[in-house]
N, C-alpha and C positions, 0 to 999 in steps of 0.2 A: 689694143684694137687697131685693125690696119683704117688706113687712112682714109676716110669717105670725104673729103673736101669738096672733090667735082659732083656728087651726086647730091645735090639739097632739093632732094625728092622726099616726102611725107614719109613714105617709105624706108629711105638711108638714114632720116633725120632720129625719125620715132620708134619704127618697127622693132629695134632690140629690148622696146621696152612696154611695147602696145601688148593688147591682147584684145579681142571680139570686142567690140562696142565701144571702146576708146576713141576718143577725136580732140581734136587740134580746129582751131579755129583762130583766124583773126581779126580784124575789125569789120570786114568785108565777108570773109570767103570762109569756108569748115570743111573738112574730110573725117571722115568714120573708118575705124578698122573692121572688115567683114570678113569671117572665118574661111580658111580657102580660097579667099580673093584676094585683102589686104585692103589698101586705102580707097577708098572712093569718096570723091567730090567735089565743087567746085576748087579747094585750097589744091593745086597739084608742086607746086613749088616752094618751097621754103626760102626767106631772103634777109637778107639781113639788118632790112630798112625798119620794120616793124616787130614788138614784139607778137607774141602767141597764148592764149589761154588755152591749157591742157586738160585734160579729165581723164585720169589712167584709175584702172579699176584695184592697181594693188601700188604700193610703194617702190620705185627703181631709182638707180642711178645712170645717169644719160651721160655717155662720152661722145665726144664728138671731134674727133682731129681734123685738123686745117689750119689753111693761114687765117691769121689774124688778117682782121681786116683793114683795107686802105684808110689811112687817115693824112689829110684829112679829107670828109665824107661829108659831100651835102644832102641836105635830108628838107624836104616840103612838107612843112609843118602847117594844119588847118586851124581855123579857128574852130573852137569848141574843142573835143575829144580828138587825140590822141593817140595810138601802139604805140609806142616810142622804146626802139631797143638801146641798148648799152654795148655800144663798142668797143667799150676798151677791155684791158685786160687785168686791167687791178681798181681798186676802188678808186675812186675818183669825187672830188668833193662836186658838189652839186651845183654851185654857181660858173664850177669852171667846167663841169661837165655837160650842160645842158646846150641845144643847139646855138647858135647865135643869131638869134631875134630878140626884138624889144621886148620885153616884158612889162605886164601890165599888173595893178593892183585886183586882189584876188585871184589873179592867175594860180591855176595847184597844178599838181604831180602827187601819184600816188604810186606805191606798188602796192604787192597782195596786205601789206600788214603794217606800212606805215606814211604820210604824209608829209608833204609841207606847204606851204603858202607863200606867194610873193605880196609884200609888201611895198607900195612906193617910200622911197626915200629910206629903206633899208633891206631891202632884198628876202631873202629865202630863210621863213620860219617853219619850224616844225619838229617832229622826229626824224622826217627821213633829210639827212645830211652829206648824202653821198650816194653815187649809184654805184652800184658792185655787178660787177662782171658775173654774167648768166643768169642775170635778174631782167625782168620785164616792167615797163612804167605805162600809166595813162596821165597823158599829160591835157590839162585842159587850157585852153588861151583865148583869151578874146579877140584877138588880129592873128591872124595865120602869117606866114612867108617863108621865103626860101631860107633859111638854116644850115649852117657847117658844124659838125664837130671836129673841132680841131684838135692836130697832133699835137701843137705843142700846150693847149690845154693840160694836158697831164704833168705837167709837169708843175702843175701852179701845185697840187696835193701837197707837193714834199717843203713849202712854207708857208706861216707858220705852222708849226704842228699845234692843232687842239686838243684841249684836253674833254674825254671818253668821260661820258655821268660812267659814274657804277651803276650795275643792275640792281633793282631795289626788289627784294623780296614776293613774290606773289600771296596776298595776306588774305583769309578768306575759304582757303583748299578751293579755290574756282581752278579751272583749266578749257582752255579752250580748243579745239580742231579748224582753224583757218580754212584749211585748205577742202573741207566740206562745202565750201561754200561759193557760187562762182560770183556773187555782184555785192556790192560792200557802200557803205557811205563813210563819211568822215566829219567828226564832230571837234571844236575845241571850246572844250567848259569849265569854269569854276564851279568849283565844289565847296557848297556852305553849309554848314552843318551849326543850326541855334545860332546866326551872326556870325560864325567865326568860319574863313575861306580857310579851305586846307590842306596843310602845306606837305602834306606825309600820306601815305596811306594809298589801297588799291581802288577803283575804277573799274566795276563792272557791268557791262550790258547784258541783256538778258531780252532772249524773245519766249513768253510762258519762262520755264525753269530753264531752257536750255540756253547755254553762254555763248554769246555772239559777239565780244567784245572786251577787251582785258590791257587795262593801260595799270602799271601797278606804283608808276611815279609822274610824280608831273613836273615840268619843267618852267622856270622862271621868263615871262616874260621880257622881253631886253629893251623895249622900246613902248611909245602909245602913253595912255591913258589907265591903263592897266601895267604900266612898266614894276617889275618883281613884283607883281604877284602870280601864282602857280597855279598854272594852266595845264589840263589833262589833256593831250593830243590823241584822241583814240578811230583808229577803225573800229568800224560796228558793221555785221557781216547780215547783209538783211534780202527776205525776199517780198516781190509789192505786194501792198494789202499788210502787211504785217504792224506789229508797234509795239517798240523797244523800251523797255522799262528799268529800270537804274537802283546799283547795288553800292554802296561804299564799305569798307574796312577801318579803319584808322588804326588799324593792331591791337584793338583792345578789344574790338566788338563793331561787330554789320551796325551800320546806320542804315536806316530805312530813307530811300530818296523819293521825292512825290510826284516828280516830273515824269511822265512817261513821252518818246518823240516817234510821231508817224513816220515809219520806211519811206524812203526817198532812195531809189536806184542810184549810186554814183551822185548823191546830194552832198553838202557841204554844209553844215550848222554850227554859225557860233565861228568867232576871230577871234585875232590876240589882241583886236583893238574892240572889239562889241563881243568878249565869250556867252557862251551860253550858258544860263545860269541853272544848276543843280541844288536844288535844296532839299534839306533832312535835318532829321532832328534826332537827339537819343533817346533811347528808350524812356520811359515816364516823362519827359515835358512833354508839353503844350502849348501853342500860339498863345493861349489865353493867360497863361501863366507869366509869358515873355511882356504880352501888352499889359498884365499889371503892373508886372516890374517898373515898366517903363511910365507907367502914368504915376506911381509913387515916389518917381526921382523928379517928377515936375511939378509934384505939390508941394 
């Protein structure tokens, strides 16, 4: 594809991939594609400061030649929410990739499908461990300021090298469509099934029958009050008014969960140090069954 660098018009950026009624939007500003016409509206420029949320009505692949961008690159970062693009060109780990301001406790960052959270006094937990090149973030903060990403940040990736969870099975036949969805929340829960938190098995959300959320391992906490024990990091893809109700697997058979959590736009439920608690039971027990057990070991 020849080279559109100079042109980062809605147009040069998207058009090889828009069709009627597609738009681009970003935290501020959206344009629309009109048959015959092409973009229209307040977004006219594309930049590199912010990322973009997309809605294309069929699947494409976007190329886009230029230079790489100047680093390093200051960026004004607000309290609350967020676009926050990714400048580099390879992945990049997440602590050394993020702008350079203070970071506060609870502070998050999300993309479309996974999260993490700052903790004081140990930094950035979650799923999402790295930003990767041609991915978009919402980053939330509670003190905003000026921010660099820096060039020679990159360079921290290449020590030490971590080691990569395997992907664990999706158990269940669930399957989910992300990308149907434009606004998501972010939940981290323990999962208890009869007393016992647990440590295997899929994590599914559900708005009615339809799958809005799919974590299929959970990861050991590192630190807190909860230090090892396994915690489900999941997006759950919600629109308001709605309320999400909860499936477990353990590979042998659905546990039924009894918690259901009200939609919250770009909400946050449940830490690695307070998770949110998921309970279920297997099939044929009973609370009542559990509380005799337990009052026949105290007589």
């Amino acid at each position: 594809m020849a080279d559109r660098g100079d042109d980062m018009s809605a147009t040069a950026v998207f058009g090889p991939v828009a069709v009627a009624d597609d738009y681009v939007k970003s935290q501020t500003q959206f344009t629309q594609l009109y048959d015959g016409f092409g973009f229209y509206g307040t977004l006219a420029t594309i930049t590199n400061d912010e990322m973009y949320k997309v809605r294309l009505a069929s699947q494409g692949t976007l190329t886009y030649s230029g230079v790489p961008v100047t680093l390093p690159r200051s960026i004004t970062v607000s309290n609350n929410w967020n676009y926050l693009p990714c400048p580099y060109q390879t992945a990049t780990a997440l602590s050394a990739g993020l702008p350079t301001i203070t970071y506060a406790q609870d502070d998050l960052i999300k993309s479309q499908t996974v999260f993490s959270t700052y903790y004081d006094g140990f930094g950035w937990f979650g799923n999402l461990a790295e930003m990767d090149s041609g991915q978009g973030y919402k980053l939330k903060v509670a003190t905003g300021a000026l921010g660099t990403f820096q060039a020679s940040r990159r360079q921290l990736q290449a020590a030490p090298p971590r080691a990569k969870a395997v992907a664990a099975p999706v158990l269940g036949g669930w399957s989910l469509d992300a990308p149907r969805f434009a606004d998501s929340m972010t939940i981290t829960a323990l999962v208890n099934i009869d007393g016992l938190d647990q440590a295997a098995g899929t994590l599914a959300a559900f708005v009615g029958d339809e799958v809005r959320g799919l974590q299929p391992q959970p990861s050991m906490a590192p630190f807190g009050p909860h230090a090892g024990k396994p915690l489900y990091s999941m997006t759950v893809y919600v629109n308001a008014g709605e309320t999400a109700s909860f499936r477990f697997h353990d590979g042998k058979a659905e546990r039924a969960i009894t918690n259901t959590l009200p939609a919250e736009i770009d909400g946050n439920v449940g830490s690695a140090v307070a998770p949110h608690q998921l309970y279920g039971k297997k099939p044929g027990k009973s609370s009542n069954v559990s509380l005799l057990a337990k009052l026949r070991k105290m007589l």
